[in-house]
C-alpha positions, -999 to +999 in steps of 0.1 A: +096+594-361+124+591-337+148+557-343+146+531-317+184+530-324+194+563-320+211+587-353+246+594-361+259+628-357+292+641-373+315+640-343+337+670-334+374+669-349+385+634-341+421+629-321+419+591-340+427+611-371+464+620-353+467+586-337+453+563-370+475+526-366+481+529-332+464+501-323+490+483-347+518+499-327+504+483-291+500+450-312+538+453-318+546+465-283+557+498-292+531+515-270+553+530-241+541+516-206+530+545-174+509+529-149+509+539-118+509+511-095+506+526-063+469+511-043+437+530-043+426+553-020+407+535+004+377+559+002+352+540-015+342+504-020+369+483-042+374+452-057+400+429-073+396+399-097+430+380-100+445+377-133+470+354-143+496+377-155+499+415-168+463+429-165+442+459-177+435+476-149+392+490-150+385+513-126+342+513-119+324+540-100+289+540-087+267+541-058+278+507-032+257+528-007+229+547+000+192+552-018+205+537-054+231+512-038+208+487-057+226+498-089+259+500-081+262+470-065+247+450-092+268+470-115+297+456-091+290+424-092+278+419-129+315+427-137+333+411-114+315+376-126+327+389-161+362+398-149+370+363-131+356+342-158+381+361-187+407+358-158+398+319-148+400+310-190+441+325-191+439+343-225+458+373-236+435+395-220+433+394-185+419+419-160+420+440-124+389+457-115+384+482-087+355+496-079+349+530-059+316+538-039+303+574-053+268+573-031+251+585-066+270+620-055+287+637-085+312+656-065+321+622-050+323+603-081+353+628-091+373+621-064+365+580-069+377+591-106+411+604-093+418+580-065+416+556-094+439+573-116+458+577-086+455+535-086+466+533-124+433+527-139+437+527-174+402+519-183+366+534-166+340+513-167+309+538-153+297+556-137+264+537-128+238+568-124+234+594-148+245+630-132+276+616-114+284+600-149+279+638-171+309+651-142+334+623-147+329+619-181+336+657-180+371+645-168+381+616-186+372+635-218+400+660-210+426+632-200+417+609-231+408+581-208+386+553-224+352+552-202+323+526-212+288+531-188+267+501-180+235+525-171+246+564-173+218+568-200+220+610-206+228+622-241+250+648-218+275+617-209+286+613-245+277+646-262+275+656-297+240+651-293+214+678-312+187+694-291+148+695-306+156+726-324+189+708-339+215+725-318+246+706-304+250+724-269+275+697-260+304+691-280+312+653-286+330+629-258+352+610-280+362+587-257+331+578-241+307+551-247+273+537-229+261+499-232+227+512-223+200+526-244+206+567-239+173+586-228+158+596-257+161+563-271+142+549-239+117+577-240+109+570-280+109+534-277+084+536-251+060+554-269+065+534-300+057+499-280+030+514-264+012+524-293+025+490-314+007+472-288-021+500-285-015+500-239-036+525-235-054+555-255-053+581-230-021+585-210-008+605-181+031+614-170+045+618-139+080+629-141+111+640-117+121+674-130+149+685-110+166+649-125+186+648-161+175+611-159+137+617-161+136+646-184+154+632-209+130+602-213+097+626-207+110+653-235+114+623-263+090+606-251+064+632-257+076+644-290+073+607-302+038+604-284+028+636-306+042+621-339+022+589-330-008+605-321-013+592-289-031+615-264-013+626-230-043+638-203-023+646-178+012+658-174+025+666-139+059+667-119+077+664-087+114+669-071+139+652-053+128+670-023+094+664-030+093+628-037+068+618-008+034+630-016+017+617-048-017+625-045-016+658-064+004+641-094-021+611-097-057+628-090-050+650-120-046+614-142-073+598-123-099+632-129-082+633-170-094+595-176-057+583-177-058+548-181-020+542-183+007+564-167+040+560-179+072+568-149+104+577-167+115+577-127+135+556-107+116+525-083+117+544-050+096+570-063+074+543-080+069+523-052+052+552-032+034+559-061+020+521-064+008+523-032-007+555-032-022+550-063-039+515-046-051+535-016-071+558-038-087+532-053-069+537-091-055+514-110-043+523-140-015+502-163+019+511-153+046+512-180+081+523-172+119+521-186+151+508-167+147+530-140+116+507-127+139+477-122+143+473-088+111+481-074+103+448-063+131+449-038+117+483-021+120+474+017+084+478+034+067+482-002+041+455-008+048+438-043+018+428-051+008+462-063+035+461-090+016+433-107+011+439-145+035+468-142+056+471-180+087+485-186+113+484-214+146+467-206+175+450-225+173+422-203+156+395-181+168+373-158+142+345-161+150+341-198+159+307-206+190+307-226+223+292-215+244+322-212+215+339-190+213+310-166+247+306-161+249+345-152+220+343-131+235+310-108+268+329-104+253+364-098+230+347-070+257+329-053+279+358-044+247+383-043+223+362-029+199+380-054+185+375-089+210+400-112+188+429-125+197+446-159+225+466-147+241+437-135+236+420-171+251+456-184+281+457-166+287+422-174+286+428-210+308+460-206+333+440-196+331+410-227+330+439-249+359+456-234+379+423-238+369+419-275+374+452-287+409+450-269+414+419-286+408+432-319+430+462-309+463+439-300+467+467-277+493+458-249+483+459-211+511+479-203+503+507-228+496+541-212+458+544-205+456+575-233+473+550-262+449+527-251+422+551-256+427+558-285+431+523-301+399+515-280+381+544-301+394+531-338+378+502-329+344+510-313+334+533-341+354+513-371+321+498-387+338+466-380+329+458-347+297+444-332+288+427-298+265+400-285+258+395-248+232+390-222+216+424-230+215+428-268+186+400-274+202+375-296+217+399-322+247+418-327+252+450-310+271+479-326+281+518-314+278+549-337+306+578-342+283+595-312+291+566-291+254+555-291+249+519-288+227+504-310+206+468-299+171+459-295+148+464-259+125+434-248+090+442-234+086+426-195+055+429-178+056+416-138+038+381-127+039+366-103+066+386-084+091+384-111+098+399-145+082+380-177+086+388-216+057+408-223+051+396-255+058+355-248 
């Protein structure tokens, strides 16, 4: 049976084995200083929080505009909140964010990448979605620039991950972390809860397969379904292009006796799906993962059809705790929206960046590879762990693979707004 927490690979030839101590040096200031200064192309959407003295600089990439806009600008937002409280407390560690619009287009996230470096980024903190996250991760990797992703989920944005048959097709980033379950991991979990809580016994899939996002979650997914022994009826797909038309997709899990379809697909698609599925007359459960989030703010879609919908997600803005609804005031105030879990994500990408700096007594005039590489020693030393809005109460740790490693909460939608499934 697949882990919930994902399984450590050995890791390509590390660069931390020619660097060991350096985060000692930057604690000593010996780490030599090469930011560049000069301001950001103005391509793109940016942002600045306003530190109190010498400040990492985090560059963040991710869609500010079109069809996913809904990500990135919660992604935006969640770390700006994050960056101007470390900034307002005037520690050690203070921070500069800016924050480039990539319209969930790979080719333009690249050039967001380099107009940052062109800024003096010295830290990436994205990208949001999952294919424009594989390029630029692509591209740090070869400049050994430390990149933590609040949401790009594939096992292709970190590598060193083994196929089915045990195969590594893509050696390991080193220098690149997620703060978000990685697909298989959502894909296994889901299968695990929904037979834990025994959803449904005969279940149909409807999955995007011209996306890396989807497939990932359907392949584990399945193979975990088959080691549970829950029974799939139906199994159907579609394509970007061909993301209009459901009726094909869910008459084949109405006429198979589906009584619960799980969407490893983003809320657009979903939301046609709802309301499809409603004028058909069939009304299945609906359980999905994090790309579900959002679907109550689909312009036009009528949210009462989402009602009882599941999904898996690391957080939930109607929990109760302090630290939840203190984010949740600030994030509506300059949103004028309730903060979804990428928002929550990105927030606790940037905490975690602060710590682990911290605990590096690396300097924020270092060059952004030194810092890198002290980042690295400290992410994967053993030592480290993590608690924020999204890791449920308990500490959070990353494997050599870069694999994050916390717990998922079940939510369920009443009432119009996400609820703990199992409260």
């Amino acid at each position: 049976m697949s882990s919930l927490n994902g399984t450590s690979f050995n890791p390509v030839v590390s660069r931390r084995s020619i660097i060991a101590g350096i985060a000692g040096l930057g604690a000593a200031g010996v780490l030599a200083g090469c930011s560049n200064d000069e301001g950001a192309s103005s391509a793109g959407s940016s942002s600045t929080g306003s530190a109190t003295g010498a400040a990492f600089k985090i560059g963040g990439i991710g869609p500010t505009t079109g069809a996913a806009a809904i990500y990135g600008n919660a992604v935006k937002n969640g770390a700006q909140i994050a960056v101007d409280e470390i900034n307002a407390a005037g520690g050690d560690i203070q921070f500069e964010l800016n924050f480039q619009d990539d319209e969930n287009d790979a080719e333009r996230a690249v050039n967001a990448y380099n107009n940052l470096k062109d800024w003096g980024m010295q830290i990436l903190m994205g990208t949001v979605t999952t294919t424009p996250c594989v390029a630029v991760s692509s591209e740090t990797n070869t400049d050994n620039m430390f990149q933590i992703t609040p949401s790009g989920s594939s096992t292709d944005v970190i590598g060193g991950q083994p196929d089915a048959d045990g195969n590594v097709s893509t050696p390991r980033k080193e220098n690149v972390f997620q703060m978000c379950f990685t697909d298989p991991n959502q894909g296994a979990a889901s299968a695990q809860y929904i037979s834990e809580q025994a959803l449904g016994t005969k279940i149909a899939i409807i999955y995007n397969n011209s996306d890396t996002y989807s497939t990932g979650i359907y392949n584990s997914f399945k193979a975990e379904a088959g080691e549970l022994g829950l029974e799939i009826v139906s199994e159907t797909t579609f394509t970007d292009d061909s993301a209009t038309d459901f009726s094909v997709q869910l008459n084949d899990a109405k006429n198979a006796g589906a009584d619960l379809v799980f969407l490893p697909i983003y809320y657009t698609p979903i939301s046609l799906i709802l309301t499809q599925a409603n004028q058909m007359g069939y009304a299945p459960k609906w359980f999905g993962v994090d790309g579900m989030d959002g679907l109550l703010t689909v312009e036009g879609f009528d949210t009462a059809l989402a009602e009882g919908c599941m999904l898996l997600t690391p957080f939930v803005a109607t929990a109760e705790d302090e630290a939840t609804k203190d984010f949740v005031a600030k994030f509506e105030e300059i949103a004028d929206e309730t903060p979804n879990q990428f928002a929550a994500d990105a927030y606790d990408c940037v905490y975690a960046l602060k710590d682990a700096l911290e605990q590096a007594g690396v300097a924020a005039d270092a060059d952004y590879s030194d810092i890198c590489d002290a980042l690295v020693e400290v992410f994967t030393s053993g030592d480290f762990s993590f608690t924020g809005l999204t890791t449920a109460g308990e500490a959070a740790t990353w494997s050599e693979t870069g694999e994050i490693s916390k717990q998922p909460m079940g939510m369920v939608i009443q009432g119009g707004v996400y609820m703990p499934l199992d409260a």
